[in-house]
C-alpha positions in Angstrom: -46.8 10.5 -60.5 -49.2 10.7 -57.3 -48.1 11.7 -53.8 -48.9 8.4 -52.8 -46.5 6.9 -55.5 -43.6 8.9 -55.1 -43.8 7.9 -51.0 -43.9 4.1 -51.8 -41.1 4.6 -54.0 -39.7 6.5 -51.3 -40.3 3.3 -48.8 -38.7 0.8 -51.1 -35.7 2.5 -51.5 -35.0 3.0 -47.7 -34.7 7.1 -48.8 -36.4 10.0 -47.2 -37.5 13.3 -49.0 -37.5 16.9 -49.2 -39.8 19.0 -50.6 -39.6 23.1 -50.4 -42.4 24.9 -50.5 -42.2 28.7 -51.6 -44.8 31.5 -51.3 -46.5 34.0 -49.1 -47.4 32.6 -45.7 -50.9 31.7 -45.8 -50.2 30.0 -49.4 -47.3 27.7 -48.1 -49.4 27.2 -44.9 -52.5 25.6 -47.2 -50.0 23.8 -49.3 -48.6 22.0 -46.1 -52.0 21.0 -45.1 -53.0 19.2 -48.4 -50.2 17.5 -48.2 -51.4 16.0 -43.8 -54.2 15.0 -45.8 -53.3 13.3 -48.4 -50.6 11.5 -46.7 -51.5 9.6 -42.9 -47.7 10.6 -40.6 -46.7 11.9 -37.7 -46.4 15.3 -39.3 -44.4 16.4 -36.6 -44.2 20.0 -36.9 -41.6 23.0 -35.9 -42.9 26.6 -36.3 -43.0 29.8 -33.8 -45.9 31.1 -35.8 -49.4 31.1 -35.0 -50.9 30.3 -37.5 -50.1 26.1 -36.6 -52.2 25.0 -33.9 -50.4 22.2 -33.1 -46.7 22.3 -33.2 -43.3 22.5 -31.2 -41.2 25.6 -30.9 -38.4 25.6 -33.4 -36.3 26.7 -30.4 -37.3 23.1 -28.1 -35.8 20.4 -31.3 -33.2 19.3 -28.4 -36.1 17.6 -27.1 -36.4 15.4 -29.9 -33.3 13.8 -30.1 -33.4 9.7 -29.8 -36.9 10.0 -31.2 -38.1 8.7 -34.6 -41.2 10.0 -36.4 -42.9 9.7 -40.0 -43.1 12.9 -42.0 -42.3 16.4 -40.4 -43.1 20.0 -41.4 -40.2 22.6 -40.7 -41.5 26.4 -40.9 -38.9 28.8 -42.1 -41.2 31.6 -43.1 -39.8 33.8 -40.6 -36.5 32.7 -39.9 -34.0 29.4 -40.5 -32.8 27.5 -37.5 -30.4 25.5 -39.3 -29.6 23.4 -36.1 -33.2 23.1 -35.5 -33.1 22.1 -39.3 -30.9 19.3 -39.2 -31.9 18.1 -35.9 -35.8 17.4 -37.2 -34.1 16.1 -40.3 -32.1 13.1 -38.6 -35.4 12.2 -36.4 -36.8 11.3 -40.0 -37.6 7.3 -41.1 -37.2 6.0 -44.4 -40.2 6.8 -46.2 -40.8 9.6 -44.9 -41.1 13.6 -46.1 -39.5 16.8 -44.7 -41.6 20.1 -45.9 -39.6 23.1 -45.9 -42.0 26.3 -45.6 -39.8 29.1 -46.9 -40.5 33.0 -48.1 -41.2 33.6 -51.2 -38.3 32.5 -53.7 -37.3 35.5 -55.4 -37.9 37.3 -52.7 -36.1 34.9 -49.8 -32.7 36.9 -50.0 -34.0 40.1 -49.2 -36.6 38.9 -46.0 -35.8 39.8 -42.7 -34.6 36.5 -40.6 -36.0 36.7 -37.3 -33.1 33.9 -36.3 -30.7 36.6 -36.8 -31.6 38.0 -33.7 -30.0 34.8 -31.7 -26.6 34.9 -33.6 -25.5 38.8 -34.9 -25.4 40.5 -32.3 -28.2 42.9 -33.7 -31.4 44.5 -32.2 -33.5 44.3 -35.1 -33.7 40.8 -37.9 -31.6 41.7 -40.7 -32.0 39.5 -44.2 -29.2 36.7 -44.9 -28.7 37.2 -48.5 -25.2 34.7 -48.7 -27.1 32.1 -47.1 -29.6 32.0 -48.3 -28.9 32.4 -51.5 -26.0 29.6 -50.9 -28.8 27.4 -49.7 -31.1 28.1 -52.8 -28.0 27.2 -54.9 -27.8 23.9 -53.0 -31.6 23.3 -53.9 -31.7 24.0 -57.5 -28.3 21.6 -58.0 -30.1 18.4 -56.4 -32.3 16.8 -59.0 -33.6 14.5 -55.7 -35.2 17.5 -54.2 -39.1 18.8 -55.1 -39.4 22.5 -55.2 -42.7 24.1 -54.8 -42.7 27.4 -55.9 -45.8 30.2 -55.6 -46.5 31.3 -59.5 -44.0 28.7 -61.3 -44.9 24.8 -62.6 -43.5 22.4 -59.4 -40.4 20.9 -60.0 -40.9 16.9 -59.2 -37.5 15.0 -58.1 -36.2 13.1 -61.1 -36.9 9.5 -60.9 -34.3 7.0 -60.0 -34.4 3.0 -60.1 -32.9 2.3 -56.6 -32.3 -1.4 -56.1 -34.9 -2.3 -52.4 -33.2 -1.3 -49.1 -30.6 -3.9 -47.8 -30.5 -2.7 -44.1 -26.5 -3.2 -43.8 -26.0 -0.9 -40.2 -26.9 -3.9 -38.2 -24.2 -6.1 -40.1 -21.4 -3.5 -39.8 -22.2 -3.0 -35.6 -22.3 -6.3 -35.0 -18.2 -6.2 -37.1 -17.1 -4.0 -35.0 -18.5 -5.0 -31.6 -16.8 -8.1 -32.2 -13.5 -6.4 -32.9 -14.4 -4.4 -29.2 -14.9 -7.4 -28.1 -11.2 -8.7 -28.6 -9.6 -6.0 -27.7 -7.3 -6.4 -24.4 -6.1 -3.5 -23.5 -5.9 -0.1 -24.8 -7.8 3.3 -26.2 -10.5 2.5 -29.0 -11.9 5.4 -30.7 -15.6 5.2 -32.1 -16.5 7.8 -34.7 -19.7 8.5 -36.4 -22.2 10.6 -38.2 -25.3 11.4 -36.4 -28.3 8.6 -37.1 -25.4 5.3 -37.9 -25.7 3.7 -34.4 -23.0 4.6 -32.5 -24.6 4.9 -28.6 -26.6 1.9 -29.6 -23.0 0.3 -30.2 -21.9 1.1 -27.1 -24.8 0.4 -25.1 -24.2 -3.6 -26.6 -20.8 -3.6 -25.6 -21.9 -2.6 -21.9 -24.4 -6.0 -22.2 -21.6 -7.9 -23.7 -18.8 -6.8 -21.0 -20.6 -6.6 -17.3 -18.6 -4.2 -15.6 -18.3 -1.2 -17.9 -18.3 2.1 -16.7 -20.0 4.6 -18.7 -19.6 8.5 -18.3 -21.1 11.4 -20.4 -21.2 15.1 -20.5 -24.7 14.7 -19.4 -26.7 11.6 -18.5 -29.5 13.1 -20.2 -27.4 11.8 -23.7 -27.1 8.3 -22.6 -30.9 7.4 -23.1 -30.0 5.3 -26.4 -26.9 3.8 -24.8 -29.1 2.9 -21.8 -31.6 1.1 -23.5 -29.2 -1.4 -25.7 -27.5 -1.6 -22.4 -29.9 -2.9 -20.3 -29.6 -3.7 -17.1 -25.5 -3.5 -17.5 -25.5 -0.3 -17.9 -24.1 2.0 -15.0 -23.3 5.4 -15.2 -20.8 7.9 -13.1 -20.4 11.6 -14.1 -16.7 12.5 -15.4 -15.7 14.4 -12.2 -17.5 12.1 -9.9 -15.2 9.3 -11.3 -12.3 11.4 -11.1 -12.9 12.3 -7.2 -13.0 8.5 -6.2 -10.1 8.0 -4.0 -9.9 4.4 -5.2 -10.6 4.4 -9.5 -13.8 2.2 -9.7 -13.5 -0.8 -11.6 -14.2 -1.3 -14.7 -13.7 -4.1 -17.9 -14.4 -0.8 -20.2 -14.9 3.0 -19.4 -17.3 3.4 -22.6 -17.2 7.5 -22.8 -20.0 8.9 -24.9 -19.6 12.1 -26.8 -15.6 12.1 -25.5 -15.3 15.5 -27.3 -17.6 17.5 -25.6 -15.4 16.8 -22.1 -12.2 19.1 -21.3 -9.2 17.4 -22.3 -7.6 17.7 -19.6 -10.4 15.3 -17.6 -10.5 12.8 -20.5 -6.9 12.7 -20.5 -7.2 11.4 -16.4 -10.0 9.3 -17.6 -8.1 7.6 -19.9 -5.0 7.0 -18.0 -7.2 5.4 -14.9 -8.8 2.5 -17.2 -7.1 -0.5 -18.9 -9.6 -0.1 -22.1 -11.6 3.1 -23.0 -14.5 3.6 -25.5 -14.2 7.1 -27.1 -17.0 7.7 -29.1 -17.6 11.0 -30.9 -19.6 12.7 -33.6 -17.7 13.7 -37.1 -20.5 16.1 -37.9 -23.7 17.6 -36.9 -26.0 20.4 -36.1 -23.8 20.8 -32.3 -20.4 21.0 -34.0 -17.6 18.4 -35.5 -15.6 15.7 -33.7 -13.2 15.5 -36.5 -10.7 18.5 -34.4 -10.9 16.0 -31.1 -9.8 13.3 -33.4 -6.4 14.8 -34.5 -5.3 16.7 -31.8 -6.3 14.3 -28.6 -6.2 10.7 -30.0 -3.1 11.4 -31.8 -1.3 11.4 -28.6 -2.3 8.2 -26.5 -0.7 5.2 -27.3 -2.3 2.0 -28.0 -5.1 3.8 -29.5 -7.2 1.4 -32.1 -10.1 3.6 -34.9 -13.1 2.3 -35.8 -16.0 3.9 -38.3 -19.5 3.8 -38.9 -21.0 4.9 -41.9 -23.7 3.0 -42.1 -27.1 5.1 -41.3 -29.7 3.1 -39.3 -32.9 4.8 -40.4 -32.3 5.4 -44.1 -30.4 3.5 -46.7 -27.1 5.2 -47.5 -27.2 8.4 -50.0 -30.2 9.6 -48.9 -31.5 13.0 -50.8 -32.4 14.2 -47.4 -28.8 13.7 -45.4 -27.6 14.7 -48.7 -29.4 18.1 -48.9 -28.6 19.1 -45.2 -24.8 18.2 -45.1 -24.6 20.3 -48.6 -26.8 23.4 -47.4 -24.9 23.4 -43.6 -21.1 22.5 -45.1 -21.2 19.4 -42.9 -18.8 17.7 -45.3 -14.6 17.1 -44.2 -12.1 20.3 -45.2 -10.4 18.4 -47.5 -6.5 17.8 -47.2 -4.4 19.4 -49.5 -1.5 18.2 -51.6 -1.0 21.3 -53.2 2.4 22.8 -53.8 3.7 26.7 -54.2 3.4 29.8 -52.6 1.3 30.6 -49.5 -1.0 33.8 -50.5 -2.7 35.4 -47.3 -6.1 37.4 -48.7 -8.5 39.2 -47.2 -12.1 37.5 -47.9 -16.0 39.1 -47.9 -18.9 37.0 -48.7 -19.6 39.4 -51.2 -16.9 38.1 -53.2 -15.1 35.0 -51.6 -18.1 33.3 -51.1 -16.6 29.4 -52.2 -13.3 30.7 -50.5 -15.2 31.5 -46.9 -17.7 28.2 -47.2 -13.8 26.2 -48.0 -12.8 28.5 -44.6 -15.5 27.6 -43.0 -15.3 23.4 -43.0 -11.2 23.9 -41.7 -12.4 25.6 -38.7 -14.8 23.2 -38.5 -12.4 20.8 -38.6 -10.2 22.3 -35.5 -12.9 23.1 -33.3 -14.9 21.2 -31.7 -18.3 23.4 -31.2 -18.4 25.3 -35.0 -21.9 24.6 -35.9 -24.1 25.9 -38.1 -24.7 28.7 -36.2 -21.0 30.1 -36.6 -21.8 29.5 -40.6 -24.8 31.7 -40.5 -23.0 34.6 -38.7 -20.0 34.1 -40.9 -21.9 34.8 -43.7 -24.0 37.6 -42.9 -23.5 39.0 -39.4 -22.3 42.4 -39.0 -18.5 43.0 -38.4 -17.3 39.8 -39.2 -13.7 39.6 -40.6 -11.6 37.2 -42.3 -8.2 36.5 -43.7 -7.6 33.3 -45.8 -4.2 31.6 -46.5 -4.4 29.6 -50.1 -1.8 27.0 -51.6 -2.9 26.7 -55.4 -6.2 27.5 -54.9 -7.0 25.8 -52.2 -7.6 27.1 -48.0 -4.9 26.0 -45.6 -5.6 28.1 -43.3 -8.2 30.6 -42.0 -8.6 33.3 -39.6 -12.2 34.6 -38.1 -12.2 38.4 -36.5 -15.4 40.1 -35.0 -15.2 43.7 -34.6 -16.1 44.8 -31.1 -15.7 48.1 -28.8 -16.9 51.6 -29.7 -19.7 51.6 -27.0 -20.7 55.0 -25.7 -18.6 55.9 -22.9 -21.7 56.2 -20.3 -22.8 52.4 -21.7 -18.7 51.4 -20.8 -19.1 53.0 -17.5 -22.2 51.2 -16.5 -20.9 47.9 -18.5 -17.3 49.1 -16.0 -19.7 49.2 -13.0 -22.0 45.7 -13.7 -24.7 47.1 -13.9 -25.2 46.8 -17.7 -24.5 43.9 -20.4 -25.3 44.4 -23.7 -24.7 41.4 -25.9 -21.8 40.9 -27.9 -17.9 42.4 -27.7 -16.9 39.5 -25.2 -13.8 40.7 -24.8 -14.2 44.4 -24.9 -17.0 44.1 -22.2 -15.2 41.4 -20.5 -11.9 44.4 -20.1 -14.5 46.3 -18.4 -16.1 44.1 -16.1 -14.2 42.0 -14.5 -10.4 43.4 -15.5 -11.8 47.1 -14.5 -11.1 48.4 -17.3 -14.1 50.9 -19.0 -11.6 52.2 -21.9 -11.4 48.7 -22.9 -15.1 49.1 -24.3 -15.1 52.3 -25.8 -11.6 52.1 -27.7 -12.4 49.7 -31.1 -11.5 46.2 -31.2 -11.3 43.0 -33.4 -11.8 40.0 -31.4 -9.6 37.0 -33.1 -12.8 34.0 -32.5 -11.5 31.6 -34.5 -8.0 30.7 -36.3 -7.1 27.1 -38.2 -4.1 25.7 -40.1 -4.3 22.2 -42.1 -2.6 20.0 -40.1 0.3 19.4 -42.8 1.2 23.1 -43.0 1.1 23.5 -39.1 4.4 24.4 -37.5 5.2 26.6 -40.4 4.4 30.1 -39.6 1.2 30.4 -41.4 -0.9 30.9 -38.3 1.4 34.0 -37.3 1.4 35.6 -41.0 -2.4 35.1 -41.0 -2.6 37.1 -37.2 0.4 39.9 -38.7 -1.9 40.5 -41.8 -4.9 41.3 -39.9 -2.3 43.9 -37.7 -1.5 45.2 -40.6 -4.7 46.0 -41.9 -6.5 46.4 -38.8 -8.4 49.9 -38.7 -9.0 49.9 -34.4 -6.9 50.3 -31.5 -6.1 46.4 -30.6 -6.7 43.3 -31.3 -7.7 40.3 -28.8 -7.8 36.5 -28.4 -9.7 34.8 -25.4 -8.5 31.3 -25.4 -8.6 28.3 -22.9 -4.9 28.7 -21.4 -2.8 26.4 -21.9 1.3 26.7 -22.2 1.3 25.9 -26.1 -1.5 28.1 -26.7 -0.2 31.0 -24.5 3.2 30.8 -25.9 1.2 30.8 -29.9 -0.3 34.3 -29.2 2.9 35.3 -27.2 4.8 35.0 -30.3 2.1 37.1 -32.1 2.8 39.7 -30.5 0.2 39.4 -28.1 0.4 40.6 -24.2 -1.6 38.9 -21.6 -4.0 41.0 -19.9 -6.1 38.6 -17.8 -7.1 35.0 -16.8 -10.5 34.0 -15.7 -11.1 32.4 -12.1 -13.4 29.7 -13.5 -12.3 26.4 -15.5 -14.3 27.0 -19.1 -16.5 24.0 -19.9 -15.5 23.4 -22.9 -11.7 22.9 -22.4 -11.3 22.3 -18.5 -8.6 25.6 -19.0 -8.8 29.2 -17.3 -10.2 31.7 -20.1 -7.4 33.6 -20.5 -7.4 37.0 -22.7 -4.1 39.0 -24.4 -4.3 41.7 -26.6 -2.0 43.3 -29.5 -2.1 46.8 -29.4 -2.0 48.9 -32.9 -2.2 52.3 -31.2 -1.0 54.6 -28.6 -4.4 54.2 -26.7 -4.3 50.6 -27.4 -0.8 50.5 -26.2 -1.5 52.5 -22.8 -4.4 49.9 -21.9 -2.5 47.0 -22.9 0.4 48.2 -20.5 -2.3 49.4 -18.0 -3.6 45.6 -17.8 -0.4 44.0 -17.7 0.9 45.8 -14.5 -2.7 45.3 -13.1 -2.6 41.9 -13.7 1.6 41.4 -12.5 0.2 43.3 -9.4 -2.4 40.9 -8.6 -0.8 37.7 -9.4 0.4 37.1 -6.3 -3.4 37.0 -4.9 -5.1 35.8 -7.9 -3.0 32.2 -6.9 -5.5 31.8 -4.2 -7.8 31.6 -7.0 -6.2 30.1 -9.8 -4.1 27.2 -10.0 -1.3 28.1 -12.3 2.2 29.4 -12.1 1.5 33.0 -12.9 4.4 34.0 -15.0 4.1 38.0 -14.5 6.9 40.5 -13.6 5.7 40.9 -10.0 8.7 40.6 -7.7 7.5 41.5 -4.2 4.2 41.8 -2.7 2.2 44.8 -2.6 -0.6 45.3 0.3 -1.3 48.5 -0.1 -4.4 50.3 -1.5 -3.9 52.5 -4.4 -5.7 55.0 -6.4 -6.0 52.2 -8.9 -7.6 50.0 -6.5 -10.1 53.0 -5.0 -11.7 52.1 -8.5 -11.9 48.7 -8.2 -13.3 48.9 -4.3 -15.6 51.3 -5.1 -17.6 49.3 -8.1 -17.7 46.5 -5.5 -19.6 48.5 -2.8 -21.0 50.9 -4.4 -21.8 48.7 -7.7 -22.1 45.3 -9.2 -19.0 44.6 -9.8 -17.9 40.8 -9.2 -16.9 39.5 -6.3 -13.6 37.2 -8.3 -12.8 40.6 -10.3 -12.1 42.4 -7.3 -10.5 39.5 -5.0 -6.7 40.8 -5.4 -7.7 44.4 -4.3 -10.1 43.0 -1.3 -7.0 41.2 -0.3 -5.0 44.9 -0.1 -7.9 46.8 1.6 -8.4 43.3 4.3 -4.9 44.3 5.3 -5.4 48.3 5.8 -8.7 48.0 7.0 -9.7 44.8 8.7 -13.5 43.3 8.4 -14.8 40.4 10.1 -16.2 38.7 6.6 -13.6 39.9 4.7 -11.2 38.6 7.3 -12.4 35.3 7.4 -12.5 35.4 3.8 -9.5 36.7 2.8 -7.1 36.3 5.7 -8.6 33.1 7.5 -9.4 31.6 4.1 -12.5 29.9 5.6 -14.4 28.8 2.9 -17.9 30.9 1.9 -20.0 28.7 3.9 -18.8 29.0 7.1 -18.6 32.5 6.6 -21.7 32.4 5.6 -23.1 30.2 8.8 -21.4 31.9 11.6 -22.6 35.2 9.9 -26.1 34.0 10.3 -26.3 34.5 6.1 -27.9 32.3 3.7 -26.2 31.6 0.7 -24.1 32.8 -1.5 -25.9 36.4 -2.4 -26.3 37.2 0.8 -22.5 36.3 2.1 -21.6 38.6 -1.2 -23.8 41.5 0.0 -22.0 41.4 3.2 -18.5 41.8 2.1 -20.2 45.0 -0.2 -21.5 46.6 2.7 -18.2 45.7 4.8 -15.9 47.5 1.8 -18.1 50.4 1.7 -17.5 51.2 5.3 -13.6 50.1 5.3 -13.3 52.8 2.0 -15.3 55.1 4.4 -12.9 54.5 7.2 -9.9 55.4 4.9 -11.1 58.0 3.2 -14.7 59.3 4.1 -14.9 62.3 1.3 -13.7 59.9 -1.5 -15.5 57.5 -0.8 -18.9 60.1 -0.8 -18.0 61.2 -4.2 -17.4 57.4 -5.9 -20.6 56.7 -4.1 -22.5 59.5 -5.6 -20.5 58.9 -8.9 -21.9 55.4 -9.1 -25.9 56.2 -7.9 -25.9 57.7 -11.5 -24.9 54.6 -13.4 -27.7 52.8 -12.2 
């Protein structure tokens, strides 16, 4: 059947398709351009190499979004962007084709991914042989999907009789915006895969209702919403709403993308307006709304579900969806019903691969921003980790380690003194440079990044046999957990056996909580830093309140102003160093009160805020008020002690 042919069939039935092509660069390159000419499109392309004149960088797709375009080109010679993937994918019209430019088949497993680079932590690419081979798996099993292949006869998709597209999307928004429309009072939730309609749906209920509020992670997201909106459509940031002295009124707070905000803020949001709009992604290339939907909707009242499954752009079952929520896992972790034991295993890629990918969609599940990304490192990044808890067969629960530490002592000290970040061990580096501690990087680590139970075995002790396990078995020093605080949380890892060892000064993004950090030591050195931190951080607390608004539970019992050889350290790295500002707030509060400053003192004792400081200083900014209070510690350490404070000085200039 001619190109032509298969495209009109393509057309009728409402379906897009996708075609790999397979062989040696310049090969898949010419095989790409017969098909521009044979077929008039868009041919939108994404490709980082040069050898396409006219193209986007795989690494701008984000830009894309709310656009639509007829026949696309994605080149993964050199690397797969599987969010890039998916993204160009969903921008995609019926009747349209996706090329995939790949390696050479036999030979994709073993070629260097230059993507690697932006997820493993590594300096050079590395091949991905589990996903890709997982992803030639998914190719071979779908009949739907044309593989052309350097050296072997093409394989064409197998032809189907689909009945003509009945567009059915519109039919099934206008249900449920009537059912919006009825509603009096109470919390509606609005749930979706990408490409079935759901800011368009909301944007028509703004028309329908003048009044509505709408708010957004970013009004950047809202262009869809905006334009089915019309001139009804009004827009507030989430904090902006939440600083109005007087709630703005509202017939409908229509909240787009509710999952990306901190609960804690959509929890105020919802509480302020008679009837909310949640609407929120099940799956996708930026991560999975399904966690939001069980954990925060389950506890409001009056709260009413509604579904879209109907895609806009392409008739349902479409070989294209099809093929990307297969190759990226974007498919639900299926509940279990199973009975028996609970068996906690260790799993590899190498030979748990179905067990992992199963591992994989629960953590999806439970967390909000797993993408794709997190599926590629799980697979194939260096020091990943992972213990698996199985009921008949099938994963209830699953827990995600990345080893960290083992830096070079000089690299901990300059890490220690800010001067150095190299990427990855967030929590080892973190230690260093803001808790102040440099062991903390050169002692080895497992970082816990990601733990999930199925909702029906939760409350059961699985989580904490899954953490005791990997104890058990873990070959380092300690183990650690950085986590939005909350009490529930805190008092999860507390029970693990976990002791807290420091909590951030800024509100994380993603949950509106303080990043807090605990560790479990396993050994004495692990033990002496874990004790180390908590008295640090039991000494501070009293300071860090200024800072941080939560009731500190630490053993502090009376206030201690006075400068120490532990905080000599601290003061040092300030003046002499790069160290932050926030990290070394509880010991600038001790040396304030030995040796008085005027910035500091405004600062610290005064509590004027920055700018002031800043403007009866005569200093511009931030940087420069910062740069101040350096030079003023330097001479208050010189003050106390002017031969110490030579030596850390001189101890320092060699770290830069």
């Amino acid at each position: 059947m001619p190109l032509s042919e298969f495209t009109a069939a393509l057309t009728r039935a409402g379906i897009r398709g996708l075609c790999v092509i397979a062989g040696e660069p310049d090969w898949a390159l010419a095989q790409s351009r017969q098909w521009q000419r044979q077929l008039p499109g868009d041919w939108l392309t994404l490709s980082d190499a040069a050898d396409f004149s006219n193209c986007e960088s795989v690494s701008a797709f984000r830009h894309l979004l709310g656009r639509e375009f007829h026949h696309a080109i994605f080149d993964a010679r050199r690397g797969f962007h599987a969010e890039a993937f998916a993204a160009l994918a969903g921008t995609l019209r019926a009747g349209s084709w996706l090329l995939l430019l790949a390696p050479p088949w036999s030979a994709w497993v073993a070629h260097l991914d230059d993507d690697s680079l932006r997820w493993a932590d590594v300096a050079q690419p590395i091949a991905t042989p589990h996903f890709i081979r997982h992803l030639q798996q998914c190719l071979l099993r779908d009949p739907d999907i044309m593989l052309v292949r350097q050296g072997e006869p093409t394989r064409l998709p197998q032809p189907q009789r689909r009945p003509a597209w009945q567009h059915a999307a519109p039919q099934q928004q206008a249900q449920v915006l009537q059912q919006l429309l009825q509603l009096d009072a109470g919390v509606a939730v609005l749930t979706a895969a990408r490409g079935r309609g759901k800011s368009a749906l909301a944007g028509m209920l703004a028309r329908h209702v003048p009044g509505s509020l709408v708010t957004a992670p970013a009004r950047v997201a809202t262009d869809v919403m905006a334009r089915f909106a019309g001139d009804a459509f009004r827009f507030m940031a989430p904090d902006a709403i939440l600083a109005e002295a007087v709630t703005p009124s509202a017939a409908w707070l229509i909240i787009d993308e509710a999952a990306a905000i901190p609960a804690p803020l959509l929890q105020q949001l919802v509480q302020r307006f008679p009837r909310v709009l949640l609407t929120s992604t099940v799956q996708g290339y930026e991560g999975t709304g399904r966690g939001f939907i069980l954990r925060f909707c389950a506890t409001l009242p009056n709260v009413h579900y509604f579904q879209l499954d109907e895609p806009l752009r392409w008739a349902a079952n479409d070989p294209l969806e099809r093929a990307v929520s297969q190759a990226l896992l974007f498919e639900d972790a299926a509940d279990s019903a199973a009975q028996g034991e609970i068996n906690v295993t260790y799993a590899s890629p190498d030979h748990h691969e179905d067990a992992l990918k199963a591992g994989y969609r629960l953590l999806a599940s439970a967390h909000y921003r797993t993408s794709p990304l997190d599926l590629r490192r799980m697979l194939d990044a260096p020091g990943m980790r992972f213990w698996l808890a199985q009921q008949a067969g099938c994963v209830v629960a699953a827990l995600w380690l990345v080893d960290e530490g083992g830096l070079d002592p000089t690299l901990a000290a300059a890490v220690w003194a800010g001067v150095r970040r190299p990427r990855g061990n967030l929590v080892a580096q973190s230690l260093a440079a803001h808790a102040g501690f440099a062991e903390a990087a050169t002692l080895r680590s497992q970082r816990i990044t990601r733990i999930a139970v199925q909702a029906a075995r939760r409350q059961q002790g699985v989580g904490k046999r899954l953490v005791a396990q990997a104890c058990e078995r873990a070959d380092c020093d300690y183990l650690s957990v950085s986590f939005g605080y909350t009490e529930p949380l805190w008092h999860f890892w507390r029970s693990c056996g976990f002791t807290l060892v420091r909590i951030g000064t800024q509100r994380e993004a993603s949950s509106g909580c303080y990043a807090a950090m605990a560790i479990r030591a396993l050994t004495p050195a692990g033990e002496a830093l874990a004790q180390r931190a908590a008295q640090r951080l039991a000494r501070d607390s009293v300071w860090l309140r200024d800072l941080i608004d939560l009731p500190l539970d630490t053993d502090a019992h009376e206030v201690d102003a006075q400068v120490n050889e532990d905080d000599w350290s601290l003061l040092a790295g300030f003046a002499w160093a790069q160290r932050p500002y926030e990290a070394s707030y509880a010991a600038l509060q001790r040396l304030v009160r030995c040796s008085p400053q005027p910035q500091l003192a405004a600062l610290l004792l005064e509590k004027q805020p920055l700018h002031r400081v800043a403007a009866q200083a005569g200093l511009s900014g931030r940087k420069a008020v910062i740069q101040a209070l350096r030079n003023e510690t330097a001479v208050a350490l010189s003050t106390l002690d002017g031969d110490a404070a030579q030596q850390w000085q001189r101890r320092l200039a060699l770290l830069k």
